[in-house]
N, C-alpha and C positions, 0 to 999 in steps of 0.2 A: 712738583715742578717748580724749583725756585726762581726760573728765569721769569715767570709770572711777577713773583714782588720786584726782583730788581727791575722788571720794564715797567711797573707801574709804578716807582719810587723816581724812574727817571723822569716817567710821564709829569709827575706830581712837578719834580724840579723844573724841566721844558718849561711848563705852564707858567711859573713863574719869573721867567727872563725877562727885561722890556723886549727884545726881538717878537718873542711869542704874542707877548700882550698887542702890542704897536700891529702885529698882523692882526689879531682877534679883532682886536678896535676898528681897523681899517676894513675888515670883511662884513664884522656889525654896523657901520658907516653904508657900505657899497647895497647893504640888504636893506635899509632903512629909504634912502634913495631911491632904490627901487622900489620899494612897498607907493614910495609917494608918487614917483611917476605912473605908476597904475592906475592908483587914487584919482591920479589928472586924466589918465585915459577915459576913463568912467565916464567922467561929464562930459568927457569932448567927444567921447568916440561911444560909449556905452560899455555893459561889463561884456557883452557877447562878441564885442569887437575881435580881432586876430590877435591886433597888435596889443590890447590889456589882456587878453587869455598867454599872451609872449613874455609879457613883464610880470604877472603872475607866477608862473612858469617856472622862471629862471631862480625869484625868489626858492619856492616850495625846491628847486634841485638844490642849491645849494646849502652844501656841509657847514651847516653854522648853530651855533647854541644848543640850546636845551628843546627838546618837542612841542613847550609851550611856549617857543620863546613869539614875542609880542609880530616879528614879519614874518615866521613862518605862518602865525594863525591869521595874520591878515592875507596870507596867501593862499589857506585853506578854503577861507571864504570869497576871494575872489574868483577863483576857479570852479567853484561850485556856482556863484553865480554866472557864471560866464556860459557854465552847461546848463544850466535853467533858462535864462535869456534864447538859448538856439537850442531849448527842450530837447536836451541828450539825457535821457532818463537814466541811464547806463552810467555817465558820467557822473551827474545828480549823484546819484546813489556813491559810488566810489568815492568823491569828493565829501559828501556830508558824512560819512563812515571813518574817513580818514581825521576829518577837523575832530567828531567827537573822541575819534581816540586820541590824537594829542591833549585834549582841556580833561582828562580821565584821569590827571593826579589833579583839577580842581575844579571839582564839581560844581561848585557851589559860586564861581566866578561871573564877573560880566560875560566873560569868552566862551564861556558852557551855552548862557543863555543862546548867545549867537550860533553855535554852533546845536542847538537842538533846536532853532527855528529853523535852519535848514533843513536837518531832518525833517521837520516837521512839514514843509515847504515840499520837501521831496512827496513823501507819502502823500500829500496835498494833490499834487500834480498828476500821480500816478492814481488818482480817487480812491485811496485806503484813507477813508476820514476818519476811523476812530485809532486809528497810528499817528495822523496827521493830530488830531487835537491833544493826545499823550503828549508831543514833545511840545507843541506851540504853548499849553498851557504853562509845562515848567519855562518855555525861553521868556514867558512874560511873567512868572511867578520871580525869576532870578531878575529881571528887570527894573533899577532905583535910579529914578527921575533925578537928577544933578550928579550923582558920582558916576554914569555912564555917559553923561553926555559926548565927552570927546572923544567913543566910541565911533560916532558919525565920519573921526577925518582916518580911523583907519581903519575902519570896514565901507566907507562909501557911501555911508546911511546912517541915520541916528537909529540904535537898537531897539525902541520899543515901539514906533509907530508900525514898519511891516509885522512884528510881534502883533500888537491888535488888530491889523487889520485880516492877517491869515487866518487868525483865529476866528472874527467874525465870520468870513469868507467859509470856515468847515464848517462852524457851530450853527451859523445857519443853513446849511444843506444837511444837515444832521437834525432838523429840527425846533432845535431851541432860536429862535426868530428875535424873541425881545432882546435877549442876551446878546444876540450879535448884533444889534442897533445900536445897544449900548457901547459895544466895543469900538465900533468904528465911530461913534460922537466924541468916544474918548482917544480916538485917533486924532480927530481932526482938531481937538482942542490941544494936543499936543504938538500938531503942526505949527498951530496958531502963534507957539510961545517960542519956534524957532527961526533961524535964520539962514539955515544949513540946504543950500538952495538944491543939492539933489532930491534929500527929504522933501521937503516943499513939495516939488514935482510927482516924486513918487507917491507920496500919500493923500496925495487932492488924486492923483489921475487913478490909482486902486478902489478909495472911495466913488469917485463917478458908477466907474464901472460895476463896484458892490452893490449900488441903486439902481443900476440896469441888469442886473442880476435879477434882484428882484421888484423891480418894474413901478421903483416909485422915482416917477421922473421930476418931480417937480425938487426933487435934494439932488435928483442926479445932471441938472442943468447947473444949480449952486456953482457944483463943483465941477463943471467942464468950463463953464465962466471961467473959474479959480484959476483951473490949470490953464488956458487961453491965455491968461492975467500972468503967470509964470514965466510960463516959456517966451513970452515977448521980453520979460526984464533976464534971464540968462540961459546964453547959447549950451542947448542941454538936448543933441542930436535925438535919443532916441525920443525922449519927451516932446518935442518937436511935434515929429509920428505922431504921437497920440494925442498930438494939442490939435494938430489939423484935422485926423477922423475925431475927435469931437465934437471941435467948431464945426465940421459939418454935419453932424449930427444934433448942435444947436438949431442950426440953421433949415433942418430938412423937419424937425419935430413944429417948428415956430412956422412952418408955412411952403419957403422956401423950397421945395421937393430935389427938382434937379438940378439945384445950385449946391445945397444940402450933400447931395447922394457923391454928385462931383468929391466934394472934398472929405466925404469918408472915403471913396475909391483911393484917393490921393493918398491917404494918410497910411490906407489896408498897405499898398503899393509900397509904400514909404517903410514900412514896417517886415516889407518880404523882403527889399533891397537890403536890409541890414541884418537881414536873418533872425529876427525877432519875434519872438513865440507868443510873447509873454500873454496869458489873456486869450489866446488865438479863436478860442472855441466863444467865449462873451463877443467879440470882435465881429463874429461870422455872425452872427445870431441878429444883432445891431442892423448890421448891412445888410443884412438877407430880409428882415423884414420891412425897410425900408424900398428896395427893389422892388418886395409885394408892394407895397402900397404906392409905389407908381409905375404899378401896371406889367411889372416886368417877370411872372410868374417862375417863369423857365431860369431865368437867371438867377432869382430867389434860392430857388431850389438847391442851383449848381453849387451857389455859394456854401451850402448847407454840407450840401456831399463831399466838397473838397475840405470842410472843416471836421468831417467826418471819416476821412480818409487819411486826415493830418493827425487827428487821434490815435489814428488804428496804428498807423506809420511810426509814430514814436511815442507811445503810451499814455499820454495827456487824456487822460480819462477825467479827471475833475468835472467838465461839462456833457461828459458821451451821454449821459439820459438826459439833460433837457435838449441836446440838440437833436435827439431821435423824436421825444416831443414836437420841438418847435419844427420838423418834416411831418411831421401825422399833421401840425396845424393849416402848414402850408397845402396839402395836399387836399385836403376837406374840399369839396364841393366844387374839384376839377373833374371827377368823375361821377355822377352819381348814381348811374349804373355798377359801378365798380370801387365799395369802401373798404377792399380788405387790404387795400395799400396802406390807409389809415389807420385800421386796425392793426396791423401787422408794426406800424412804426409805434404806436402809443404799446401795445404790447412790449416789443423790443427796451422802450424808454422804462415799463415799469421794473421790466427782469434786470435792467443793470441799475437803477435804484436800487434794488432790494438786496442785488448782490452788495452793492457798497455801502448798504445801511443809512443814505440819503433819504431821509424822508421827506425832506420839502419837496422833492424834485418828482417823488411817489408820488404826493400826493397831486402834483400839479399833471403829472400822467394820468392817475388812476382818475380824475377830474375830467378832464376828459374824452377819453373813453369812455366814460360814464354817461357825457353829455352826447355821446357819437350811437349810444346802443337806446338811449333812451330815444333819441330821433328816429329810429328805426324799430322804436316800437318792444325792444331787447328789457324793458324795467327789471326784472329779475335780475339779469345777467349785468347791468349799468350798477345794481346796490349791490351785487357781491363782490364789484371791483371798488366799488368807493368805500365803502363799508370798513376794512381793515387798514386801510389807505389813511383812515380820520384817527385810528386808536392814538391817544396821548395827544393826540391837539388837542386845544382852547382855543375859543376866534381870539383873535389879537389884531388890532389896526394895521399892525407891521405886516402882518401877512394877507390880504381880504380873501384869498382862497378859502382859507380854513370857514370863515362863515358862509360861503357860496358852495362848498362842499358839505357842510352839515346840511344848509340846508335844502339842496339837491336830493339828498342821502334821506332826509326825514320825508319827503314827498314821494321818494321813491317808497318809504318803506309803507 
């Protein structure tokens, strides 16, 4: 078919008229402006806002360049976050599938790295943690401190700080405890050497929460101070949200109770108006044991089941076994006629651990459980659920379970 070469000989010429050029320029101008106005949405509105999921958007449709060109992959990522921020797993997926196949003629680029933390981020969210630490590992293997930094003004964020700290966030539910201590110190000393005020934001407020995760509060105030300290110096809506649930949650741990509780409501609140997921299941857990602990059982509870039902609803498995745990906790000792609501929920908590191959989150089920049959007099039945629950721990400071289940486990035996 000759008309094949003569239209690609014309093509070749077209291409290089100034008419052709002067539009190309002008369309790579109009896409460039729009990646940036995005960028500004972000801080002011957040990435799950309408209107930056709109100027994303418009970029990713528009017929312009090459598949890696630098505003389509900023619009890969912003879109993918946009559906992580208002936890559309469905989207997540389509979106981080789509970035990795554009950066798939360069593998080995800053923009790979970005675009397999998302993946990685996905699987995260959806609690597939040994998929999730696959890509986070290479987004932070592909990750050089000074040649990415001005990563930060067109994806929204400097690339290596959520790089470590997701990676902490699997590696420790996966087990390895010290490793993710380390990862997230080396977060924060990354924070430390920038000035990129969303970063800032994002990685004080992830770290908080990575110590309420796992329940060492005296690093997890540090860093709610920090971010309080942030969002006062720049207007960063969704950060806001999570500066005020954790100044109340400063406030409610230091004494304070239902001045405290007030302004985690405010913040949980703050957080639904904007359609903001992030964290949803750490967030309920926070709240919900603070409600117990003034007093307010039933409402603990409720908290727990709507954060439970917010999982079931759009996939956000990441936290589904501790927060079936932290309902067996709640539940203890309202009935004591009647412990097979307990049992039924620490059960539940250890089968989706074991499904997702989270073993901290096992063992802190299989823990207790263990502590719920031995009270009832169950010894046998308490060491054969704690028992394979401990295989490949070591105590570690970072975790005090692990020696409070050994040595449960050895009294039992």
């Amino acid at each position: 078919m000759p008309e094949i070469a003569e239209a690609q000989a014309l093509l070749a010429a077209l291409a290089e008229t100034d008419e052709v050029k002067a539009e190309a320029a002008r369309r790579q101008r109009q896409a460039q402006l729009q990646v940036a106005y995005g960028n500004a949405l972000i801080a002011a509105r957040g990435f799950g806002a309408p209107e930056t999921n709109e100027a994303f958007t418009r970029v990713r449709e528009a017929a312009f360049g090459e598949k890696d060109a630098p505003e389509r992959l900023a619009a890969d990522f912003g879109l993918w976050a946009g559906s992580y921020t208002r936890g559309e797993l469905a989207s997540m997926r389509t979106h981080a599938a789509d970035f990795l196949a554009d950066v798939a003629t360069r593998l080995d680029s800053p923009e790979a790295g970005v675009a397999h933390r998302a993946q990685g981020v996905t699987h995260w969210f959806a609690g597939e943690f040994l998929l999730a630490r696959d890509h986070l590992e290479r987004a932070l293997a592909l990750f050089q401190p000074g040649r990415d930094d001005d990563l930060a003004y067109r994806f929204g964020m400097d690339p290596g700080v959520p790089a470590m700290i997701y990676l902490g966030l699997t590696v420790w539910v996966l087990g390895e405890t010290d490793r993710a201590v380390s990862l997230i110190e080396r977060a924060r000393e990354r924070v430390a050497s920038l000035t990129h005020a969303h970063t800032l934001a994002l990685g004080t407020m992830q770290a908080a929460f990575f110590e309420l995760m796992r329940g060492d509060r005296s690093r997890a105030r540090t860093d709610a101070s920090n971010l309080c300290r942030i969002v006062r110096e720049h207007d960063l809506r969704l950060f806001r949200a999570f500066g005020v649930f954790l100044e109340g949650w400063l406030d409610a741990d230091s004494g304070a109770l239902d001045e405290g509780l007030e302004g985690m409501r405010r913040g949980a609140e703050n957080l639904r108006e904007q359609n903001a997921l992030v964290l949803d299941g750490l967030i309920k857990m926070a709240l919900s044991e603070l409600e117990a602990r003034a007093g307010k059982p039933e409402r603990a509870v409720a908290v727990l089941d709507d954060a439970l039902a917010t999982a079931e609803r759009l996939g956000f498995r990441a936290f589904e076994a501790e927060l079936h745990r932290a309902r067996g906790e709640l539940l203890l000792g309202r009935d004591a006629d009647n412990l097979k609501l307990d049992e039924e929920a620490f059960q539940t908590a250890i089968a989706v651990a074991k499904q997702q191959g989270a073993r901290s989150f096992e063992l802190r089920a299989a823990l207790a459980l263990a502590k719920l049959y031995q009270s009832n007099g169950r010894r046998a039945e308490a060491h054969a659920v704690l028992a394979p629950a401990l295989e490949g721990f070591a105590p570690t400071s970072e975790m005090p379970e692990v020696a409070e289940a050994m040595s449960l486990s050895a009294r039992l035996a």
